[in-house]
SERO-4910 file (N, C-alpha, C, O; in steps of 0.05 Angstrom, whole numbers):
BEGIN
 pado doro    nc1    nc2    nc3   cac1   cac2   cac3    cc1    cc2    cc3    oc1    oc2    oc3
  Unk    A     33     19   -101     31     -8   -112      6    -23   -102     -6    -39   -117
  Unk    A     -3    -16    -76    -23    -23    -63    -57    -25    -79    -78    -38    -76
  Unk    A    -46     -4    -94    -68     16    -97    -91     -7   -123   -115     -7   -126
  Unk    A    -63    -25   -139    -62    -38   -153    -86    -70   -148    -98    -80   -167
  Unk    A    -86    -77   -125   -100    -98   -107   -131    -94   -128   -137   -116   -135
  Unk    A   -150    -76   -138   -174    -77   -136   -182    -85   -162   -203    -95   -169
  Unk    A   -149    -77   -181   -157    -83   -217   -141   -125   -204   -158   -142   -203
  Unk    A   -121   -130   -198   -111   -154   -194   -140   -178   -178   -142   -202   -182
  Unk    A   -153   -162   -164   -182   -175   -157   -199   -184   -177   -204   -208   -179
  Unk    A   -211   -161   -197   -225   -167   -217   -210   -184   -238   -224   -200   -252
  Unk    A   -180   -182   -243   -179   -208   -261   -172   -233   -247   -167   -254   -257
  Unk    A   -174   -228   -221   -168   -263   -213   -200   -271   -213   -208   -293   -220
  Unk    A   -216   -247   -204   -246   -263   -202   -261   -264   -237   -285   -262   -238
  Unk    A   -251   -265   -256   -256   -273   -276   -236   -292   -288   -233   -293   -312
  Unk    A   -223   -308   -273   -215   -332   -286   -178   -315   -296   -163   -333   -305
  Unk    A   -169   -298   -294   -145   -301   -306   -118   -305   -279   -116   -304   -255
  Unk    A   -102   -309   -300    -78   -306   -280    -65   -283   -271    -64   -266   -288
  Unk    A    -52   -275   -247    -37   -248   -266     -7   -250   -258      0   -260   -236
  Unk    A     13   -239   -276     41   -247   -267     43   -203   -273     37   -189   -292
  Unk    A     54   -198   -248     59   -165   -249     92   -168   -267    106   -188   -273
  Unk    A     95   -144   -271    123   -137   -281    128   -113   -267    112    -95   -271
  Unk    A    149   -108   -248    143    -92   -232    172    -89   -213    185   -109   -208
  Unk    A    180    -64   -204    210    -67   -179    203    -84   -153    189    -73   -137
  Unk    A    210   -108   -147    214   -131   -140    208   -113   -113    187   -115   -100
  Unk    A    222   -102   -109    224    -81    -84    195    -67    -67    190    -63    -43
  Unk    A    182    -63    -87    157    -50    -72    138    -68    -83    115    -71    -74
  Unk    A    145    -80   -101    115    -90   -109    117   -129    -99    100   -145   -105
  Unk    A    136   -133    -88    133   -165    -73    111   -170    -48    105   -192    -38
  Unk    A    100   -139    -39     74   -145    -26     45   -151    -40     24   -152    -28
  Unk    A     49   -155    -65     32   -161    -73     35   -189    -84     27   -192   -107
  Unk    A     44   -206    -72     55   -245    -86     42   -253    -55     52   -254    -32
  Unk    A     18   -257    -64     14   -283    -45     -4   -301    -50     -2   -309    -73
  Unk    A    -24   -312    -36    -50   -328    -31    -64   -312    -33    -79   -326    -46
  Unk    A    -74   -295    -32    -99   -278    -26   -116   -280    -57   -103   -291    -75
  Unk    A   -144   -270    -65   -148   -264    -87   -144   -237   -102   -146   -236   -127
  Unk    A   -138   -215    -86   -135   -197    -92   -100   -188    -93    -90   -166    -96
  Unk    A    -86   -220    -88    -57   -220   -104    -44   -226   -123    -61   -242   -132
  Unk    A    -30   -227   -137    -16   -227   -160     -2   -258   -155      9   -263   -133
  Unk    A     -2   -285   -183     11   -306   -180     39   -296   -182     57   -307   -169
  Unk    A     44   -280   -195     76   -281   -201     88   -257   -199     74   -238   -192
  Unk    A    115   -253   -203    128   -221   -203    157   -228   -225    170   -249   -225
  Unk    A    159   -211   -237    178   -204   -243    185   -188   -248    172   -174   -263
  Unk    A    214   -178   -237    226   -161   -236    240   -140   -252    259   -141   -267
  Unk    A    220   -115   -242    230   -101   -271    256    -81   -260    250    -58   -265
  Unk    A    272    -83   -252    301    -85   -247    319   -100   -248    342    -97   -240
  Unk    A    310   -121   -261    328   -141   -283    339   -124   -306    327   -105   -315
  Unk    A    364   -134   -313    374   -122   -334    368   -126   -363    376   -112   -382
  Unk    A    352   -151   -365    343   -161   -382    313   -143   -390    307   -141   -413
  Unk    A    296   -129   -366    278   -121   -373    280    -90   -373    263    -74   -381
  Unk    A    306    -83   -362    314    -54   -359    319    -39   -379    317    -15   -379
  Unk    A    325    -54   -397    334    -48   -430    308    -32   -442    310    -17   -462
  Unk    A    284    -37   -428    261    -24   -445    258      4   -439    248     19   -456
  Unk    A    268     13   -412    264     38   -413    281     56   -429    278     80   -427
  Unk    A    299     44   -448    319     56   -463    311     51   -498    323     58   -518
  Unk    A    286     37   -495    279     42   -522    289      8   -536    278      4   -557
  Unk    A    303    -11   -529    318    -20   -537    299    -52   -541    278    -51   -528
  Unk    A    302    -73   -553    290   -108   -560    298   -113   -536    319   -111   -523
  Unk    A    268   -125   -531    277   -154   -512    291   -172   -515    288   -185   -535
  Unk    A    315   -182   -489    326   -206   -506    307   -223   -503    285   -221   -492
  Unk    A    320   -248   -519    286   -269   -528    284   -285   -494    265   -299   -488
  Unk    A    307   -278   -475    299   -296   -447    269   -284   -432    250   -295   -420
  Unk    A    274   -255   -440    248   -241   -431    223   -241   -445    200   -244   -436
  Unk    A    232   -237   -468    211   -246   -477    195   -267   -476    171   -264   -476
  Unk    A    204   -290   -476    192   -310   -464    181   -311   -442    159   -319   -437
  Unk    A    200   -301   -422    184   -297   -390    165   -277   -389    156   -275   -366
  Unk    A    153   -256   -409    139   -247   -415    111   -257   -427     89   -246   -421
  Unk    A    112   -281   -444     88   -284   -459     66   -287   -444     65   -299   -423
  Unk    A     49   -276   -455     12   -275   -443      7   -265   -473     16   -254   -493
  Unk    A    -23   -282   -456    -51   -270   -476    -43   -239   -472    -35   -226   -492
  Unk    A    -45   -229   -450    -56   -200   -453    -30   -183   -433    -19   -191   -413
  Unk    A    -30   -167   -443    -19   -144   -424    -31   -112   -413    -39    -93   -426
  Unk    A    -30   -114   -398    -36    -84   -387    -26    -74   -373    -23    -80   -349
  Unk    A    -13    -46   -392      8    -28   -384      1     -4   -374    -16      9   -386
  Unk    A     12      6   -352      0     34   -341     34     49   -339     51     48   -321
  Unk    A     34     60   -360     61     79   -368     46    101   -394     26     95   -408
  Unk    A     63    126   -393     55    135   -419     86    145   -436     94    168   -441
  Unk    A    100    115   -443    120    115   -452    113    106   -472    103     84   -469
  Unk    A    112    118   -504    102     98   -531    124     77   -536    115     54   -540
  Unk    A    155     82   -537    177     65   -539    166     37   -519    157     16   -528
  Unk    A    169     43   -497    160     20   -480    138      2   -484    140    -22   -486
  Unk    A    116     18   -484     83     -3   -500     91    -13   -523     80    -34   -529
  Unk    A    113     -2   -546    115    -21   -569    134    -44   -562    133    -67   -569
  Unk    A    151    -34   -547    168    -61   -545    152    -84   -533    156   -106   -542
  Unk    A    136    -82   -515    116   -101   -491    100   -107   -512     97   -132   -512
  Unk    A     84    -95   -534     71   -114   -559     84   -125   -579     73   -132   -600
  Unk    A    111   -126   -573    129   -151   -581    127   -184   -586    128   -202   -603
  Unk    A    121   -174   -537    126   -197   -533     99   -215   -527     95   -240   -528
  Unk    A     79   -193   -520     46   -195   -512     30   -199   -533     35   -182   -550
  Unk    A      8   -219   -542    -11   -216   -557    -24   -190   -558    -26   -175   -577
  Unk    A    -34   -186   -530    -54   -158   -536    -35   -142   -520    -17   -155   -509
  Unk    A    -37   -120   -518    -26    -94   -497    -54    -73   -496    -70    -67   -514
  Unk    A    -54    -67   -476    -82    -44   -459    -62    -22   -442    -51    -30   -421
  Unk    A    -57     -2   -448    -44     16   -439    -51     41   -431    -68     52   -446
  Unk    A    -42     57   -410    -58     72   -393    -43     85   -376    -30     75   -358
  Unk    A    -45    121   -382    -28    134   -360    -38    119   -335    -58    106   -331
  Unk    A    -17    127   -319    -21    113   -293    -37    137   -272    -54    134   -255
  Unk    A    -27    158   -279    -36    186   -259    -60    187   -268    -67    192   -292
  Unk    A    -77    181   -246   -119    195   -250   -124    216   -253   -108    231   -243
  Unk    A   -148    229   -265   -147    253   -261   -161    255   -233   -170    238   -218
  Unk    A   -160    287   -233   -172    299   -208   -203    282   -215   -215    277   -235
  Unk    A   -208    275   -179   -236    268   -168   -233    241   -175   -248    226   -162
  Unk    A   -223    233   -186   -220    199   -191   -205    183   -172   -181    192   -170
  Unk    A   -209    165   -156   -202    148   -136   -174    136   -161   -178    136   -185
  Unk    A   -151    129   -150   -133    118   -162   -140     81   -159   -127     74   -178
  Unk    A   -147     67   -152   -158     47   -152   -171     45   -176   -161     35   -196
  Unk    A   -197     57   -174   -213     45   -196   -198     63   -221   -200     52   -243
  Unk    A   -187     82   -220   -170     89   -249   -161     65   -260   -167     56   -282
  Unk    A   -145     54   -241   -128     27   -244   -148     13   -259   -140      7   -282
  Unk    A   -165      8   -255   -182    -12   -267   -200     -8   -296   -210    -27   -308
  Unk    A   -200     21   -304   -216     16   -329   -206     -1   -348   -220    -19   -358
  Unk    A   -169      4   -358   -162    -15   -387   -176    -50   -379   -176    -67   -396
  Unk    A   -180    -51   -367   -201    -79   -362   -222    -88   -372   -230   -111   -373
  Unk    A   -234    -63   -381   -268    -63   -396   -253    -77   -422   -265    -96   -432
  Unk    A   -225    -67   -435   -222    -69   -457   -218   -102   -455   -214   -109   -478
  Unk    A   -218   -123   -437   -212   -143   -427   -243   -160   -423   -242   -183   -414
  Unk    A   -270   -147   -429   -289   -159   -420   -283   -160   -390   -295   -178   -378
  Unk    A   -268   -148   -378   -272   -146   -340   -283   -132   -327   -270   -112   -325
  Unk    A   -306   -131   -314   -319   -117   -310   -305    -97   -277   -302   -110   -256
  Unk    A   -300    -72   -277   -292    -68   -255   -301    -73   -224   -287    -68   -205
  Unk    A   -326    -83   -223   -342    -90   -199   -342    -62   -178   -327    -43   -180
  Unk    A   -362    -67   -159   -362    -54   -146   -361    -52   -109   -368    -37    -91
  Unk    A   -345    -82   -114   -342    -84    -82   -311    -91    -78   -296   -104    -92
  Unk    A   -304    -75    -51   -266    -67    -54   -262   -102    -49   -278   -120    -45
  Unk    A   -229   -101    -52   -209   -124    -58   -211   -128    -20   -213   -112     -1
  Unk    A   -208   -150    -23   -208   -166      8   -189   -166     23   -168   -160     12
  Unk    A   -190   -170     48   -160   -165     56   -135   -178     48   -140   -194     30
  Unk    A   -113   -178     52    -88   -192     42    -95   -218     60   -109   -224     80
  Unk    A    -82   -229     45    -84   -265     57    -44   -271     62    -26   -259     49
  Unk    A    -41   -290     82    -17   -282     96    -11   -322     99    -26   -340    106
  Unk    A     15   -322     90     29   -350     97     39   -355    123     49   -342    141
  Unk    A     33   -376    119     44   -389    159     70   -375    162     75   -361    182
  Unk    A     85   -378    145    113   -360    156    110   -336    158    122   -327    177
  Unk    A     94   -316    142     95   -294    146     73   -293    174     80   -273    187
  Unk    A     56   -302    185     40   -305    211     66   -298    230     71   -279    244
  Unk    A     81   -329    225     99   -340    251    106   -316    248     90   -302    260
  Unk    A    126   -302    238    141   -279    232    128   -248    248    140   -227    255
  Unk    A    111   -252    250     95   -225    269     83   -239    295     71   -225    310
  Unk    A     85   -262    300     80   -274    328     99   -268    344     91   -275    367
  Unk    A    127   -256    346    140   -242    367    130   -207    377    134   -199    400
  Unk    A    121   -196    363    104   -171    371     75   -181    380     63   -173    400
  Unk    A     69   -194    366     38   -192    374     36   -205    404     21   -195    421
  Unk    A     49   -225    408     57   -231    443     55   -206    460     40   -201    479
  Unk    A     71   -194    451     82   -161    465     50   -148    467     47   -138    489
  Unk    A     33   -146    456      8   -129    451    -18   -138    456    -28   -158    446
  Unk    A    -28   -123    470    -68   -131    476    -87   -136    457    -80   -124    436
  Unk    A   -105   -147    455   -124   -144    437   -133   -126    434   -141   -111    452
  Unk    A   -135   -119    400   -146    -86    401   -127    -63    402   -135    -40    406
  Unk    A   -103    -70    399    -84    -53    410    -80    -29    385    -85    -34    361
  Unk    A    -71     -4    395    -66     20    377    -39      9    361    -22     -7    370
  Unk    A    -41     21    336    -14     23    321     -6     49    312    -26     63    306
  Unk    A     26     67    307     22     85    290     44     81    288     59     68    303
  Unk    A     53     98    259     71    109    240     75    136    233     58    145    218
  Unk    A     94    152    239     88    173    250    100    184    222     96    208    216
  Unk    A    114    168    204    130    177    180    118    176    151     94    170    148
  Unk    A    131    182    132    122    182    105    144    186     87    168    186     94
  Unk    A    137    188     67    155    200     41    169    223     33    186    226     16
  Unk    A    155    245     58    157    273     51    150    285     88    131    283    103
  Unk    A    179    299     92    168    314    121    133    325    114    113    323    128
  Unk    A    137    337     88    114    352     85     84    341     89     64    355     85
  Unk    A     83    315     96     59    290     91     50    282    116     28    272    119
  Unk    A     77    289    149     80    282    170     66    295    186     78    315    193
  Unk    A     39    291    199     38    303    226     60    312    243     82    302    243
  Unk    A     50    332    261     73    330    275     87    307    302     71    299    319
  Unk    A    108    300    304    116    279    320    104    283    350     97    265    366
  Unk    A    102    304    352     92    307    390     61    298    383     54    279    398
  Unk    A     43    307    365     16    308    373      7    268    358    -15    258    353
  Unk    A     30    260    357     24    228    349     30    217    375     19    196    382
  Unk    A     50    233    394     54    225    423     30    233    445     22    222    466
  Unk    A     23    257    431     -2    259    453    -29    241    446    -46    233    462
  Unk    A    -27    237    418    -53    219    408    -41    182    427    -59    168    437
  Unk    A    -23    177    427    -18    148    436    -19    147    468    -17    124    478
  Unk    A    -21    168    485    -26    173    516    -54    174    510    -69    156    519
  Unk    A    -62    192    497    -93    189    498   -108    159    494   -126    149    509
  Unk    A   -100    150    476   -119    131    452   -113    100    476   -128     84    487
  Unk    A    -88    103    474    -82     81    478    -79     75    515    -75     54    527
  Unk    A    -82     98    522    -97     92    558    -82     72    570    -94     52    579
  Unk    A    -52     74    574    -30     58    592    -34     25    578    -25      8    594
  Unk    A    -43     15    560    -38    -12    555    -13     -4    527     -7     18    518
  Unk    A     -3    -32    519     22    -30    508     14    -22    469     -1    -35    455
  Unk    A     25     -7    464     18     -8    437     42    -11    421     63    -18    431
  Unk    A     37     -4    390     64      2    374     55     14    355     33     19    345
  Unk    A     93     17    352    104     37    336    117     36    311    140     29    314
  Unk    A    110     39    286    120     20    264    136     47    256    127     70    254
  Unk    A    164     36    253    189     52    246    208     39    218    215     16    218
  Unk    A    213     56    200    225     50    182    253     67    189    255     85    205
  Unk    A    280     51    167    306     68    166    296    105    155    312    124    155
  Unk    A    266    108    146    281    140    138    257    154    159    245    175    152
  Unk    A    249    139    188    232    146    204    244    159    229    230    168    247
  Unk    A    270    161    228    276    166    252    269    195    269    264    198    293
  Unk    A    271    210    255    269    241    262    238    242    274    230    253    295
  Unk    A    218    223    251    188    232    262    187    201    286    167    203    300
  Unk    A    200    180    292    191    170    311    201    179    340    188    175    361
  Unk    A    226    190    338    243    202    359    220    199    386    218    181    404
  Unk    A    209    221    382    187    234    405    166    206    426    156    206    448
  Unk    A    168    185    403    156    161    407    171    137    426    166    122    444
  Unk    A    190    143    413    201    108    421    208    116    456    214     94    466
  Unk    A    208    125    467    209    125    499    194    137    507    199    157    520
  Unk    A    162    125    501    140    129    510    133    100    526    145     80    518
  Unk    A    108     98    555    100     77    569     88     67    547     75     80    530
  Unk    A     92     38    549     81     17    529     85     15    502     69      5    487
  Unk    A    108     26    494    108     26    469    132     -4    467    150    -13    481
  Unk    A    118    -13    435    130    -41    426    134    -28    395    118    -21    378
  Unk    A    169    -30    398    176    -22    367    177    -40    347    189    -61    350
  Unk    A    165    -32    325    176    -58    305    186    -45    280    172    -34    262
  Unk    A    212    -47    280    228    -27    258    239    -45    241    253    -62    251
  Unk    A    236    -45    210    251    -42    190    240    -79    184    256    -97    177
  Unk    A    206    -85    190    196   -109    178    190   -110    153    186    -90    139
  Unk    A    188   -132    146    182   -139    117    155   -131    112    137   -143    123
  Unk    A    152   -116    101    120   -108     92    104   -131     96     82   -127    106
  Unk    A    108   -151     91     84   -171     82     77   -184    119     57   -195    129
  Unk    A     98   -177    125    107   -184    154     93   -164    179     84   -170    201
  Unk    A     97   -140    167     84   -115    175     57   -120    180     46   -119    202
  Unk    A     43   -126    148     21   -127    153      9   -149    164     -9   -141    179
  Unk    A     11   -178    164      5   -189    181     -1   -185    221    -16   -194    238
  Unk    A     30   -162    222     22   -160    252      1   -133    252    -15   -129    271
  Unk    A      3   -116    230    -26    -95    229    -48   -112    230    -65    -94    230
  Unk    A    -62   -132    229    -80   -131    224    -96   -141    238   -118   -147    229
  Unk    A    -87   -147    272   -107   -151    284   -108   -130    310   -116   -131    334
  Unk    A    -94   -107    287   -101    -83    312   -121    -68    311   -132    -66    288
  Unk    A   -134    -52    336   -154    -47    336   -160    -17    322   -182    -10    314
  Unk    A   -141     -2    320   -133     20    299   -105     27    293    -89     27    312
  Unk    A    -99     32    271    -78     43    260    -77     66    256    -98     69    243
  Unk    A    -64     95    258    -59    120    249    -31    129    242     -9    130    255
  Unk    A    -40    136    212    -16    151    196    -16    160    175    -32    155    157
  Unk    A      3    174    175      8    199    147      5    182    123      9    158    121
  Unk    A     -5    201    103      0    187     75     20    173     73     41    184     80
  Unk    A     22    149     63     56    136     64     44    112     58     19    110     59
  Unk    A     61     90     50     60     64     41     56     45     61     50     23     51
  Unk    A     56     47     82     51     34    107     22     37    108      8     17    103
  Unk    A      8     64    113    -17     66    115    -27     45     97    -38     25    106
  Unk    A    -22     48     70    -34     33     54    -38     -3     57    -55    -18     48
  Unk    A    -11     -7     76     -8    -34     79    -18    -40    108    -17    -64    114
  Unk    A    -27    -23    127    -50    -28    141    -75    -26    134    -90    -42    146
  Unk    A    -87    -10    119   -109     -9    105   -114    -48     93   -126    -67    102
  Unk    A    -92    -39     62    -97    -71     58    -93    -95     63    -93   -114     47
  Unk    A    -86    -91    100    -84   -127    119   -113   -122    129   -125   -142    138
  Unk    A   -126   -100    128   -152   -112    135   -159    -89    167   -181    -83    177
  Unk    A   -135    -80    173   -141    -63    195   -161    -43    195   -174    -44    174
  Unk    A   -170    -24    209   -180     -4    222   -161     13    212   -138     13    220
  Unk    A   -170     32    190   -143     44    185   -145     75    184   -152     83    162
  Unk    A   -141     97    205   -137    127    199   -117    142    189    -96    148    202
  Unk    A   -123    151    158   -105    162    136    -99    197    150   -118    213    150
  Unk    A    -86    201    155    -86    240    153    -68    248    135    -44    246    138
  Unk    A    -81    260    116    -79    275     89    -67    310     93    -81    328    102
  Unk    A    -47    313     86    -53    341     88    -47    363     59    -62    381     51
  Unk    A    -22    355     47    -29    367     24    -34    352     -3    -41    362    -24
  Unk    A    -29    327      1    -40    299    -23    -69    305    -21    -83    316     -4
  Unk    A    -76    289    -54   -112    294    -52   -120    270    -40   -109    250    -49
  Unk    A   -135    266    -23   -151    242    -13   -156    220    -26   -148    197    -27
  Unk    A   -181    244    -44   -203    234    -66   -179    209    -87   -185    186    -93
  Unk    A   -157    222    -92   -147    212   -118   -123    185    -98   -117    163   -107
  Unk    A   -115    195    -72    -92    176    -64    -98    150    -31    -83    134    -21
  Unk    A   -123    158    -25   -127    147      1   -123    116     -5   -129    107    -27
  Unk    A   -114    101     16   -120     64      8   -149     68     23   -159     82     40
  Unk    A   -158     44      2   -189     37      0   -193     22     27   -176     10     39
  Unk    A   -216     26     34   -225     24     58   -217     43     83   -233     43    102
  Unk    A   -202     55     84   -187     74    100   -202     93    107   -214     96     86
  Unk    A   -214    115    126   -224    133    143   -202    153    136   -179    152    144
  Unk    A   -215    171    119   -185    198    121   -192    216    137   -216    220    139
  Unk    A   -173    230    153   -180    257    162   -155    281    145   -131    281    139
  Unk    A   -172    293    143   -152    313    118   -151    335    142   -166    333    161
  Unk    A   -129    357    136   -121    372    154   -124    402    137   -114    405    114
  Unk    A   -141    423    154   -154    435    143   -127    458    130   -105    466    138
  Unk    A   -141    462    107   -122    480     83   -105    464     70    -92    471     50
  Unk    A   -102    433     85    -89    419     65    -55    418     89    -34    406     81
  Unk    A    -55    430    110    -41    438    124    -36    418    158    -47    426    179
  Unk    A    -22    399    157    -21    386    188    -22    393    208    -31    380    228
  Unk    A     -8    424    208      2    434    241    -21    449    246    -23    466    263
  Unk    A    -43    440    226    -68    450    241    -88    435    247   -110    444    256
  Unk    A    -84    411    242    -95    379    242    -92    382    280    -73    392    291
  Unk    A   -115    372    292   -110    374    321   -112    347    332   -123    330    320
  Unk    A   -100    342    357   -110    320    362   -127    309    367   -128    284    365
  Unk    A   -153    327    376   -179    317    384   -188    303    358   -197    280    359
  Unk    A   -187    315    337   -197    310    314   -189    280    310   -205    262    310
  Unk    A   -161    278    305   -146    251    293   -162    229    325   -173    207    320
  Unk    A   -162    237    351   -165    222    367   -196    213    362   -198    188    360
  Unk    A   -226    229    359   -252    221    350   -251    203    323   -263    182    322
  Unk    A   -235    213    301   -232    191    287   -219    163    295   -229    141    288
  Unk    A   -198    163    309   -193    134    324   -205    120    332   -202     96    330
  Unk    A   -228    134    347   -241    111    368   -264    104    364   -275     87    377
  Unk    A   -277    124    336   -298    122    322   -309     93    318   -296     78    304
  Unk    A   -330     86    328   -340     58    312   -339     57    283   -346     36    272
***
């Protein structure tokens, strides 16, 4: 959803609004102040808007909460794009999957040309963060040094995960007896295990993304597996080290992010020296 920030940049910096349609669930990190956020959300796990994936009319409540000048759809459902030029003056529609060698970002961004938007060529800025969501990561950040290491040792897929010990030996190393953390989700437990009763470690499990990233972002590096987190340290603005091992880089890295890919596409051969020179890398 992240990935989304660079096409939502170019239409705020040309004058439009944008209201996403989207699962409330992953995509509410993208509602804020920032320019490279979205004014509105709605929820496409409403039942009212759920009806489309079944082929079926909008009722007219959605439809209304639908109207715009323009829409742009990244599905390759034809049922669905006709119903959404129902309710939309224009519709711009667009598998969502890039091809190979194409950054998924700027994929995101071509149906835009069809918009007079020009895709630009400088990335989306960091997330911009509300006093509550600040206050809200001011109990960790107390806990932590300036500059301090972060990691996430988890992902979507064991298969995506470094292994848990050599994220323990990278946080003895990197992080040299001052206090760091450890960002843990409910399906993190197996890969943080090795972590959480380590010296200096400060857990912060099961925060609000938007909340998350506010306390990522005034650390001095972040390291982690492909996963949605990475992405949401990447876009608070952090220091962010991606390790890739069988995802493509090229097509899935968050923008701005330092990848280290693991040779053959393979982690348990990803070493620590490696992930640790990229950490500390200026």
């Amino acid at each position: 959803m992240l990935l989304l920030r660079r096409a939502a940049f170019a239409l705020r910096q040309s004058g439009h609004q944008v209201t996403l349609l989207a699962p409330a669930r992953s995509a509410a990190v993208l509602v804020g102040p920032g320019q490279a956020e979205v004014d509105a959300l709605l929820d496409w796990e409403r039942a009212d808007f759920a009806v489309l994936l079944g082929g079926a009319a909008l009722p007219p409540e959605a439809r209304a909460l639908l109207a715009a000048d323009v829409g742009v759809v990244y599905s390759r459902n034809p049922s669905l794009i006709a119903q959404l030029r129902t309710a939309v003056g224009t519709v711009v529609a667009q598998d969502p999957a890039p091809p190979e060698g194409v950054p998924a970002a700027r994929w995101l961004c071509k149906p835009l040309a069809a918009l007079n938007v020009t895709e630009g060529v400088a990335p989306p800025p960091p997330l911009a963060f509300t006093e509550d969501e600040a206050r809200a990561a001011a109990p960790w950040l107390e806990r932590l040094p300036a500059g301090f290491l972060a990691l996430h040792p988890g992902s979507g897929s064991p298969d995506k995960n470094w292994p848990a010990e050599r994220f323990a030996q990278l946080a003895a190393r990197v992080a040299a007896g001052r206090p760091w953390l450890l960002v843990e989700g409910p399906a993190d437990r197996a890969a943080a295990a090795p972590l959480r009763a380590l010296p200096g470690v400060v857990v912060a499990y099961g925060l609000p993304p938007r909340v998350l990233a506010a306390l990522l972002r005034p650390a001095g590096v972040f390291v982690g597996n492909d996963s949605g987190v990475t992405h949401l340290a990447a876009a608070s603005g952090a220091p962010t080290v991606a390790l890739f091992g069988p995802s493509d880089p090229v097509r899935w890295a968050p923008e701005g992010a330092r990848v280290v890919r693991a040779p053959e596409g393979r982690l348990d051969r990803l070493t620590v020296d490696s992930v640790a020179a990229a950490a500390v890398r200026p």
